[in-house]
DRENGULUM-19955 format. One record per residue: x, y, z of N, C-alpha, C in turn. Coordinates in steps of 0.05 Angstrom, whole numbers, padded with zeros to 5 digits, always signed. Layout:
BEGIN
XYZXYZXYZ/...
% end
This chain:
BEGIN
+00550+03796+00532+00564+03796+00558+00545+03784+00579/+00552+03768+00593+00539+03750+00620+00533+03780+00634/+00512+03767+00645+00502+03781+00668+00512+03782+00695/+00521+03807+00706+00533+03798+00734+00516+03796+00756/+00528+03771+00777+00504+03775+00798+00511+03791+00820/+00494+03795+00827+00494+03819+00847+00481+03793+00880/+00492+03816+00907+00480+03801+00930+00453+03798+00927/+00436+03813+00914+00415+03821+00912+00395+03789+00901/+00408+03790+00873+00410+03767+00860+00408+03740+00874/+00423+03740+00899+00426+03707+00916+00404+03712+00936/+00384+03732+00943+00366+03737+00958+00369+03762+00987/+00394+03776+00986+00398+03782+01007+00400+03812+00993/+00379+03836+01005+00377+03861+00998+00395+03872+01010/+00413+03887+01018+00428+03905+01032+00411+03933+01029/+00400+03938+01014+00392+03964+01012+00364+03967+01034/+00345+03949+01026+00326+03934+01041+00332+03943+01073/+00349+03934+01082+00364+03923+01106+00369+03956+01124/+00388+03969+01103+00393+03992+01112+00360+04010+01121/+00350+04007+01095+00325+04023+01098+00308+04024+01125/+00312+03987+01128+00290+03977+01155+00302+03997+01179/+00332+03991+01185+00343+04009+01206+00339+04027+01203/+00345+04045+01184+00340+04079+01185+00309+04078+01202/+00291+04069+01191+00261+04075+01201+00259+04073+01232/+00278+04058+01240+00272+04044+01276+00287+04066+01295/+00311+04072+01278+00330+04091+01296+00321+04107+01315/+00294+04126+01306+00284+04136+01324+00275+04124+01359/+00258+04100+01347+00258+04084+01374+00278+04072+01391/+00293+04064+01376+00310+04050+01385+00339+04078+01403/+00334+04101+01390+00351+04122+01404+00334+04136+01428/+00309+04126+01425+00299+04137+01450+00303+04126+01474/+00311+04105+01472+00320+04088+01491+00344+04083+01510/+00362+04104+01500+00389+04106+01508+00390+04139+01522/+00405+04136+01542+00407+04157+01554+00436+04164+01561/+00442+04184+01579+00476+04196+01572+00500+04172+01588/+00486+04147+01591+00510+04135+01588+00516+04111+01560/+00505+04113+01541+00510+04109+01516+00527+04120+01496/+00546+04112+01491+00573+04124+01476+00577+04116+01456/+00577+04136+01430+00574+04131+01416+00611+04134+01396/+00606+04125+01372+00643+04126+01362+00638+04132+01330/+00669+04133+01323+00665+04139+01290+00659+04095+01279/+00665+04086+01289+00666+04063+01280+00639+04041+01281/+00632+04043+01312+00611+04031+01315+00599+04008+01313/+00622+03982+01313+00620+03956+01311+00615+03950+01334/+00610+03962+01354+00596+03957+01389+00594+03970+01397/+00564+03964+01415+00551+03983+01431+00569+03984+01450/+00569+04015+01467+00593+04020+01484+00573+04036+01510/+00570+04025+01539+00555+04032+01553+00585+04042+01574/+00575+04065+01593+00596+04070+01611+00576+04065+01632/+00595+04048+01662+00576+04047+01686+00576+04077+01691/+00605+04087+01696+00587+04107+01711+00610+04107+01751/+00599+04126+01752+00608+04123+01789+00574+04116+01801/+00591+04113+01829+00566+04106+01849+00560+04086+01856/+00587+04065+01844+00575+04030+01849+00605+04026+01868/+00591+04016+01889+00617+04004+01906+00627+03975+01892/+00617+03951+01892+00627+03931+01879+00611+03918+01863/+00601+03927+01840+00583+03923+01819+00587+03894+01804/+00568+03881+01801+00574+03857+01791+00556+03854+01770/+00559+03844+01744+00542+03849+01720+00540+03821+01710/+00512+03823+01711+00486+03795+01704+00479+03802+01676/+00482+03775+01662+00475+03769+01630+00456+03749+01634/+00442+03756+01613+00421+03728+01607+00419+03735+01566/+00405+03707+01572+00401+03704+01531+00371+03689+01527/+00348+03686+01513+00339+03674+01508+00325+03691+01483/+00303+03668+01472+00275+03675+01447+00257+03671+01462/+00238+03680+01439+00208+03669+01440+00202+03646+01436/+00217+03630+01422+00203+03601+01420+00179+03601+01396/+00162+03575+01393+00152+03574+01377+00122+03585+01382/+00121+03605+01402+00099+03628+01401+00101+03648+01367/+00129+03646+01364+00128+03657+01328+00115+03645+01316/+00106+03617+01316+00091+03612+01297+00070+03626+01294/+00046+03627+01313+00030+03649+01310+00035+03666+01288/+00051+03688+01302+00055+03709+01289+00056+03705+01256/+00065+03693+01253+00071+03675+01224+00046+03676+01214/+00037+03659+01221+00007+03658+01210-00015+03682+01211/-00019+03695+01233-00028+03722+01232-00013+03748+01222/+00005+03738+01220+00015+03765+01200+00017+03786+01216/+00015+03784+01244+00027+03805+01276+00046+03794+01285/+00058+03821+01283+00089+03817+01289+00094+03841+01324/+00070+03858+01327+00084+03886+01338+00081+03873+01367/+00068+03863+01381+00078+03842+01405+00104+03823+01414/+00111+03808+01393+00134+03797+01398+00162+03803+01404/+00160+03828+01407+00187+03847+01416+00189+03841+01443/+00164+03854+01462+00165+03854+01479+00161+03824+01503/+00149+03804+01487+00156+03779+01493+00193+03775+01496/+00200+03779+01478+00232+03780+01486+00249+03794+01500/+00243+03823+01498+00252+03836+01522+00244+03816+01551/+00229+03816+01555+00213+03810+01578+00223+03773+01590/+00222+03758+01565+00242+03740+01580+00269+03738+01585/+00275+03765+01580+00313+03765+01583+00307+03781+01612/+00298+03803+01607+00301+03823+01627+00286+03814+01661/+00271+03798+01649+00263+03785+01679+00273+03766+01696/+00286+03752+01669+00303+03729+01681+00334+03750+01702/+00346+03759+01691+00363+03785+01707+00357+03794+01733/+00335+03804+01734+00319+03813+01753+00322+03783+01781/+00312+03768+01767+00309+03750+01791+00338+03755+01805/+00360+03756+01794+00387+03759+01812+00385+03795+01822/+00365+03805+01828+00357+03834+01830+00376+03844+01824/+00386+03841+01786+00403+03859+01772+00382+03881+01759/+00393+03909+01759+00376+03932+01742+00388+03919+01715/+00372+03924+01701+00376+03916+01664+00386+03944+01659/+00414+03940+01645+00428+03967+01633+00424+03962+01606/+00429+03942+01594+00424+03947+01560+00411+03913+01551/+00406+03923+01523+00389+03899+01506+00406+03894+01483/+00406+03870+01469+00418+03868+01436+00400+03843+01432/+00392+03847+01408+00371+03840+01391+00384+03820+01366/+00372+03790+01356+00381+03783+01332+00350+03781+01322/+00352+03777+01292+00320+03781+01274+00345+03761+01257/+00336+03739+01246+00342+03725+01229+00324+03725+01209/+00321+03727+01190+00291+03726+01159+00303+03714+01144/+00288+03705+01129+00288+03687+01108+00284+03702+01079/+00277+03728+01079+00268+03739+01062+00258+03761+01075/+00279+03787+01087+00270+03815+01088+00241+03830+01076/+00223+03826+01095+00201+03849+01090+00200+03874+01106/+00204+03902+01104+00213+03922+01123+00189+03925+01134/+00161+03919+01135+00143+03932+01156+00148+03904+01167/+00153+03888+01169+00146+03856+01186+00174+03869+01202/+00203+03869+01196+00222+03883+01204+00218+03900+01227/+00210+03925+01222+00204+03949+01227+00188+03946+01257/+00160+03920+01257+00150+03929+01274+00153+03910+01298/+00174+03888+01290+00192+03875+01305+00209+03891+01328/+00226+03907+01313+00240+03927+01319+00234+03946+01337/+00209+03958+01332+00203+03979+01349+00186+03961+01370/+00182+03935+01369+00171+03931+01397+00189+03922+01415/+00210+03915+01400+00231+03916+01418+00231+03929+01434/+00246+03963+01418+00246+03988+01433+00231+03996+01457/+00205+03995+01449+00191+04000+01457+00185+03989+01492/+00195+03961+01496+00192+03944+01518+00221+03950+01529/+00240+03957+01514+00265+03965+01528+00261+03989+01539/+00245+04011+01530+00244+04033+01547+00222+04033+01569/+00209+04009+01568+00192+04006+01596+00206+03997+01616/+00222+03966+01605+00240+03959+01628+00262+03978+01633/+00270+03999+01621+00291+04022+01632+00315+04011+01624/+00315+03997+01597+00358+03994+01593+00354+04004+01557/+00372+04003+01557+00385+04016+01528+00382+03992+01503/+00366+03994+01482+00367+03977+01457+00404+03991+01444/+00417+03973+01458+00448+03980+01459+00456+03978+01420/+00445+03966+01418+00447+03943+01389+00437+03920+01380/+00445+03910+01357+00432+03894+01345+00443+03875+01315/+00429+03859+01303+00437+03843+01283+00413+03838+01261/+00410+03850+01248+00392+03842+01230+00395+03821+01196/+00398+03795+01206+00408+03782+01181+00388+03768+01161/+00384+03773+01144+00375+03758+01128+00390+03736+01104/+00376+03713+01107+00383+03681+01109+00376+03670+01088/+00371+03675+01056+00347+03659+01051+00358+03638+01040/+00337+03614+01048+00345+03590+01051+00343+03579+01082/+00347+03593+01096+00352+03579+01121+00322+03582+01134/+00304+03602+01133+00274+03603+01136+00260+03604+01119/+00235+03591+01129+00203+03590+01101+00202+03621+01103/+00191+03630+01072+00180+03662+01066+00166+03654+01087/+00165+03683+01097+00152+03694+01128+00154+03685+01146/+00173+03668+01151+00185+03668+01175+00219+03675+01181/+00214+03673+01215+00240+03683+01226+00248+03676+01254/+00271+03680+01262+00279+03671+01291+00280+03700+01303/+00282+03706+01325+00287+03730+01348+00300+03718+01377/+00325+03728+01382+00345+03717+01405+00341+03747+01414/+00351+03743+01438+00354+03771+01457+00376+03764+01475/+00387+03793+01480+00411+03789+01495+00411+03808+01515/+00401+03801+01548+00412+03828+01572+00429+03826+01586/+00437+03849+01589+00473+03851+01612+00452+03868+01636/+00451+03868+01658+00444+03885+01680+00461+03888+01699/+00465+03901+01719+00478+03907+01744+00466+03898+01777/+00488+03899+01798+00475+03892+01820+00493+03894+01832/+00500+03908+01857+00517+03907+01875+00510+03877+01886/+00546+03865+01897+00559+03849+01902+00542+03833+01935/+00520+03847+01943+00519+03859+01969+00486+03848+01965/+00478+03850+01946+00447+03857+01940+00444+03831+01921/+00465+03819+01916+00459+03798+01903+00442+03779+01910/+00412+03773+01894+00387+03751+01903+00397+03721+01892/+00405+03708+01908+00414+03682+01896+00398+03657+01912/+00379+03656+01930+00374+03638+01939+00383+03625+01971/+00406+03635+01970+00431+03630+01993+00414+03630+02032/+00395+03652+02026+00392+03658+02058+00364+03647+02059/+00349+03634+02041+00325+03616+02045+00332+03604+02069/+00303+03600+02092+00305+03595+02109+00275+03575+02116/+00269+03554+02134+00244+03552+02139+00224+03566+02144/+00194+03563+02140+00186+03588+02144+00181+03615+02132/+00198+03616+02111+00191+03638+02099+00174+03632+02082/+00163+03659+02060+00141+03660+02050+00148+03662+02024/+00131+03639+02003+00131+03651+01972+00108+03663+01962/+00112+03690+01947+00090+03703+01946+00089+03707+01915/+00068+03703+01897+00066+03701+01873+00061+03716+01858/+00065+03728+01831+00062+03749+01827+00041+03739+01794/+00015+03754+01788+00008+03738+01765+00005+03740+01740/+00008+03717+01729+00020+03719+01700-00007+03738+01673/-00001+03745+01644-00012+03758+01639-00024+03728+01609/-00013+03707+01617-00030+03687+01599-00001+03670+01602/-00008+03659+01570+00020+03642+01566+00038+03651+01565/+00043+03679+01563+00076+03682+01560+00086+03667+01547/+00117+03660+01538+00128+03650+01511+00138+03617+01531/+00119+03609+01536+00129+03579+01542+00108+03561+01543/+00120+03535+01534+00102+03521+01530+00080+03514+01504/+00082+03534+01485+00073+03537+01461+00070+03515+01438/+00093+03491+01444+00096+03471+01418+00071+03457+01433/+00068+03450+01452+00044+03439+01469+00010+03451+01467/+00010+03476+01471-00015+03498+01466-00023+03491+01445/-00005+03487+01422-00013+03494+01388-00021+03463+01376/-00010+03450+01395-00021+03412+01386-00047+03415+01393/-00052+03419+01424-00069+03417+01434-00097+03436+01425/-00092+03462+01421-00116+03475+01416-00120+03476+01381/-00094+03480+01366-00107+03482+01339-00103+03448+01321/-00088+03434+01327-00096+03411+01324-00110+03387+01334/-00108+03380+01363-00132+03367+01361-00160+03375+01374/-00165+03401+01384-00194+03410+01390-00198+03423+01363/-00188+03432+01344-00192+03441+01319-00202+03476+01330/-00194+03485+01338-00200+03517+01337-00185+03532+01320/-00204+03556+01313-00173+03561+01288-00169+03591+01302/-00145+03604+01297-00140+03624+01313-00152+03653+01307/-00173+03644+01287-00188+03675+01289-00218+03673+01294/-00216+03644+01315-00249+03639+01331-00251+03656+01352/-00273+03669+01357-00283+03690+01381-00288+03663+01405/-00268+03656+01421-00278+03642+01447-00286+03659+01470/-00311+03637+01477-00332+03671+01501-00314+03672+01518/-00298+03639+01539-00283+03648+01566-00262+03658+01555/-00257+03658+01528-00227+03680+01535-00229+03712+01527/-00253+03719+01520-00265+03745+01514-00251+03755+01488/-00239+03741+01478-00226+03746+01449-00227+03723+01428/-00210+03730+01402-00204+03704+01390-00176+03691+01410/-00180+03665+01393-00159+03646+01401-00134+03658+01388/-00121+03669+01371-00098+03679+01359-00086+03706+01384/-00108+03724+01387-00103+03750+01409-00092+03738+01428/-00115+03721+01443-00096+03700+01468-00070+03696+01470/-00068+03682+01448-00045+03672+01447-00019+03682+01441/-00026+03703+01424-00005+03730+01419-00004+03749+01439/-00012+03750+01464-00013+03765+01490+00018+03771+01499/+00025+03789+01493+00051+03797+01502+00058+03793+01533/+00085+03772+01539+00091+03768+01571+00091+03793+01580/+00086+03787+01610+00089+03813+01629+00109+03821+01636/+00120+03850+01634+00139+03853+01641+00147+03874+01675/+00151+03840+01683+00161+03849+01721+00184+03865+01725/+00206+03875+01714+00224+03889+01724+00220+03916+01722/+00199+03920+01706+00191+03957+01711+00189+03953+01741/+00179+03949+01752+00164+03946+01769+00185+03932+01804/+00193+03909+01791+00211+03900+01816+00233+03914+01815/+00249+03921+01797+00272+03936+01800+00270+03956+01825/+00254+03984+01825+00254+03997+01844+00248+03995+01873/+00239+03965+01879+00231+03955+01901+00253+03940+01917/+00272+03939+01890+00301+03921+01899+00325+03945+01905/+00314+03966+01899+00342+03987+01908+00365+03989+01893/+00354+03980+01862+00378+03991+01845+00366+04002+01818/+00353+04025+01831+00343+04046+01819+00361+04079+01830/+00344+04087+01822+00357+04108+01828+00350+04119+01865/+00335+04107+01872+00328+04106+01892+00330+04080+01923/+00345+04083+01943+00347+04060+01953+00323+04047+01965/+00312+04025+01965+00288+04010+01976+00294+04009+02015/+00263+04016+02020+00260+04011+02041+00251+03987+02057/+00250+03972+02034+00236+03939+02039+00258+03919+02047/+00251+03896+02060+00268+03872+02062+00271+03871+02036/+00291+03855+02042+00316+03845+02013+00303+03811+02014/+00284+03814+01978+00282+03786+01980+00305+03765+01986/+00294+03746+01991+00321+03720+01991+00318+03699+01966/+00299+03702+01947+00293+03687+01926+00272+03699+01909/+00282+03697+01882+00262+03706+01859+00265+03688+01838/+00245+03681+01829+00239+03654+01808+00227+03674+01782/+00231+03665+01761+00208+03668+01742+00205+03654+01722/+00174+03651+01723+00167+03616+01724+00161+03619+01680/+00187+03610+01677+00189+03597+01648+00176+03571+01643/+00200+03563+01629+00196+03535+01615+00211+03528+01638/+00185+03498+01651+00191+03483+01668+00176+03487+01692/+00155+03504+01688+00136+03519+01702+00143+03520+01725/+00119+03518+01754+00128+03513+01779+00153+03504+01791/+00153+03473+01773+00172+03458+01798+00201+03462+01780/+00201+03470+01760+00237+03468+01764+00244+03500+01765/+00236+03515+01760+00236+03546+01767+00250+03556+01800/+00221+03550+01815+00222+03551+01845+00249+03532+01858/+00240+03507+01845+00270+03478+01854+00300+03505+01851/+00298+03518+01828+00322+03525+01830+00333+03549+01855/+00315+03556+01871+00323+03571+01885+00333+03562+01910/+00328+03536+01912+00332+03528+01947+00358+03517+01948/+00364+03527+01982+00394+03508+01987+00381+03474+01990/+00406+03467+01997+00403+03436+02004+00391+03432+02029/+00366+03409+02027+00352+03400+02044+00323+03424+02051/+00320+03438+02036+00290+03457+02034+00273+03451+02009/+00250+03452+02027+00238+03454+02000+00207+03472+01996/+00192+03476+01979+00173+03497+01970+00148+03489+01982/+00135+03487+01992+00108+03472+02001+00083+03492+01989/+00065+03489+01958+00057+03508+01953+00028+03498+01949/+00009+03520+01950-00014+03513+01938-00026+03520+01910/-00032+03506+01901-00045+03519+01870-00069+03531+01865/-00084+03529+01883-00103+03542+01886-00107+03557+01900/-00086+03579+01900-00079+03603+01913-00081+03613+01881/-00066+03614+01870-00073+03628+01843-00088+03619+01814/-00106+03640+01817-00137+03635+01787-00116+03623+01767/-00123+03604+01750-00117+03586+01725-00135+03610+01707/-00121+03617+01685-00121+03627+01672-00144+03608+01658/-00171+03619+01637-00183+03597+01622-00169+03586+01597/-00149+03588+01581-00131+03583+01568-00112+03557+01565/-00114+03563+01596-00100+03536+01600-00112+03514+01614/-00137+03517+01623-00162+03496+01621-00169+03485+01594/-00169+03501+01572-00171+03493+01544-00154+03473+01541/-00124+03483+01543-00103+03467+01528-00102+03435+01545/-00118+03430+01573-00113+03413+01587-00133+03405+01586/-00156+03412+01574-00184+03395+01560-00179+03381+01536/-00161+03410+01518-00167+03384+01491-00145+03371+01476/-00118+03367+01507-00104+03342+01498-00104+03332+01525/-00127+03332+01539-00130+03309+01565-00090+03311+01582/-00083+03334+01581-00059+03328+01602-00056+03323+01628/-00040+03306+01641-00047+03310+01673-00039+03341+01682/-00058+03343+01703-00045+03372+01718-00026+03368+01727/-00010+03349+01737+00016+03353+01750+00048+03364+01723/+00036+03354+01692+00048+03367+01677+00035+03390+01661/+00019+03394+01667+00012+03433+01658+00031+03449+01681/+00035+03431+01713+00054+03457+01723+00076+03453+01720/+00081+03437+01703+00115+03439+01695+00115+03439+01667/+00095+03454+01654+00102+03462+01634+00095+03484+01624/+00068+03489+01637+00069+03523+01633+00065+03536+01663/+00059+03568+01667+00065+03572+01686+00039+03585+01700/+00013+03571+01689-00020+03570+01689-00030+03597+01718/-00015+03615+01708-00029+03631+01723-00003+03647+01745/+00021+03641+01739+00033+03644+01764+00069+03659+01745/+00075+03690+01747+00086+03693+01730+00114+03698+01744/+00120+03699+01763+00140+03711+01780+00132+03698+01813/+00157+03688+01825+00155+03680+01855+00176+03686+01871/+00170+03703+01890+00194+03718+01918+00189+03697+01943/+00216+03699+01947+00208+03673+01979+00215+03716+01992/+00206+03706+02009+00214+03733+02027+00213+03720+02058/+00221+03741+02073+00217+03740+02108+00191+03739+02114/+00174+03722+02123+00150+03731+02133+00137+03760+02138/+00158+03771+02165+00155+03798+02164+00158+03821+02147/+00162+03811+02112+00169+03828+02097+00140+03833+02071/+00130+03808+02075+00110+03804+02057+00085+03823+02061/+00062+03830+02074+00058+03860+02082+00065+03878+02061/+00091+03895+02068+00104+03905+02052+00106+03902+02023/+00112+03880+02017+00119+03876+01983+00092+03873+01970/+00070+03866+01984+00045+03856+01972+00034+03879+01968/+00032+03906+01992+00014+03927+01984+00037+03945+01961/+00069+03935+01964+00077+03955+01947+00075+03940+01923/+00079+03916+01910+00075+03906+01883+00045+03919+01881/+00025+03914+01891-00002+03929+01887-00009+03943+01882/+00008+03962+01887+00005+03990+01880+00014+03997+01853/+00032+03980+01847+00048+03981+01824+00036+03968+01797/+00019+03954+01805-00010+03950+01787-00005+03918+01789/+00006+03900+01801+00015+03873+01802-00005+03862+01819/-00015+03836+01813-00031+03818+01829-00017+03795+01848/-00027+03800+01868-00005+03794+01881-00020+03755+01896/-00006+03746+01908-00020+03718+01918+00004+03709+01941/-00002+03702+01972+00015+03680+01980+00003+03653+01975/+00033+03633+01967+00025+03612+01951+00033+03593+01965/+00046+03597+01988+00065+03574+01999+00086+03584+02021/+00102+03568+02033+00120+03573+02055+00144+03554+02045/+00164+03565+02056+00190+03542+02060+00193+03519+02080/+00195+03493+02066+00203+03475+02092+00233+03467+02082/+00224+03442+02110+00250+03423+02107+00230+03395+02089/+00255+03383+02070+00256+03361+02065+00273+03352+02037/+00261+03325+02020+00284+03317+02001+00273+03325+01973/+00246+03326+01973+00233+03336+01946+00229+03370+01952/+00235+03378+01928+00242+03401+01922+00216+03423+01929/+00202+03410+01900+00172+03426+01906+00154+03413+01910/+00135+03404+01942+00113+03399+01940+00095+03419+01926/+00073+03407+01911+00050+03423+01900+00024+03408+01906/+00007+03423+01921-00019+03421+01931-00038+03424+01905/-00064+03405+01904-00080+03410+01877-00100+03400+01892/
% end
């Protein structure tokens, strides 16, 4: 009698699969609080707003990590990269000063390993219960064939809230006001296919060299989990549980892929533009490296990574004061970097 094949057989464990989730549940249930609803069926996460919102308007964003996984790949650390993804969904939200209500997670593998799984997973969690929304759900598929053993992709998905009223869009930028910078905690997940030419192929470093200015190896660096600003700005924006006593920024950037100038470009109306200095905020030594040892011009390190600069508020003059000693307090480094003018280029940048 032939042998029958099983899913198992074509590379794809189901049992595996189940196992990884049982282990995370815990984290991932700590994360949800009593407006999480749960069903007999459970093919979607089911969030209730709730009362208390006069005209609530709900902000999505999507992105990955990018090829900062490679790393991971090669070091065989995985428990950082969670929070790299939380953190570029949930901040991007933020900039429209939406509170982040929930998260959904994809893990694509090529070949299911439950602790590589596992600690994916809980860093997820883990960064979702800092930024304050619900690991609502998730997708855990394994592919094989579609990735090399040990590797994998990670997408993220946030929905947040914002009254109709409080919406940060850019709109009331005015001359004169102030951009105030908030600072980054290294590379964060951009710019990486660039970092990895430059430092491990052609300066030849390999990522488990102790470099003195970066007080670590080159692999730690570079696996430095982004910072995550909406713990933190959320309650300053008044859609917490608490209303803010501060001016209502009029613009919030956060400076991805496309660093400085297309980040900030996106916040202005027509005919303003950013007039900024760069040497208002410390360059990280990291990215002196990567612009030593593939000779880049500086005018594209700031549009490609975000060399020191992780988050930018235009605010009211008379509001900055305020937001600088309260981000400060909140453990954030804070910098003014620039003012608003008039003209046809978007972002001047001073060097």
């Amino acid at each position: 009698m032939n042998k029958r094949t099983t899913y198992a057989d074509a590379g794809v464990n189901i049992n595996a699969a189940d196992e990884t989730l049982r282990r995370v549940q815990g984290a991932i249930r700590a994360t949800h609080g009593p407006s999480v609803l749960r069903g007999l069926a459970d093919f979607g996460g089911m969030f209730a707003l709730g009362q208390g919102y006069h005209d609530p308007v709900l902000v999505s964003g999507t992105d990955g990590v990018g090829t900062k996984l490679k790393i991971a790949f090669v070091l065989d650390k995985h428990d950082t990269v969670g929070q790299d993804l939380v953190a570029m969904n949930v901040d991007d939200i933020v900039c429209m000063g939406a509170r982040p209500l929930f998260f959904l997670d994809y893990l694509g593998i090529g070949k299911l390993r439950q602790e590589t799984a596992t600690q994916i997973i809980e860093g997820v969690a883990a960064a979702c219960a800092r930024a304050g929304c619900a690991l609502l759900g998730g997708e855990l598929a394994e592919l094989p064939g579609m990735y090399a053993d040990g590797e994998y992709d990670l997408v993220g998905f946030a929905v947040g809230i914002v009254e109709r009223e409080q919406i940060v869009d850019g709109s009331e930028i005015r001359p004169d006001d102030v951009v105030l910078g908030l600072a980054s905690s290294g590379l964060h997940s951009n710019g990486y296919s660039l970092a990895r030419k430059a430092l491990l192929e052609m300066a030849g470093y390999r990522l488990d060299q102790h470099i003195q200015e970066l007080g670590c190896s080159l692999g730690e660096e570079l696996l430095k989990p982004t910072r995550l600003y909406c713990q933190d700005l959320v309650p300053l924006l008044g859609q917490g549980t608490q209303p803010s006593s501060l001016g209502q920024p009029k613009g919030i950037a956060h400076i991805t892929g496309g660093g400085w100038y297309d980040n900030i470009a996106r916040l202005l109306p027509a005919g303003m533009n950013a007039q900024l200095d760069s040497a208002a905020v410390p360059v990280p030594p990291v990215f002196t490296m990567i612009q030593t040892a593939a000779q880049v011009q500086t005018d594209e390190m700031y549009r490609t990574f975000n060399m020191g600069l992780g988050m930018a508020i235009v605010l009211a003059p008379e509001d900055v004061d305020e937001w600088t000693q309260a981000l400060t307090a909140a453990g954030q480094q804070c910098f003014v970097i620039g003012t608003i003018g008039t003209g046809a280029e978007s972002v001047q940048l001073r060097f």
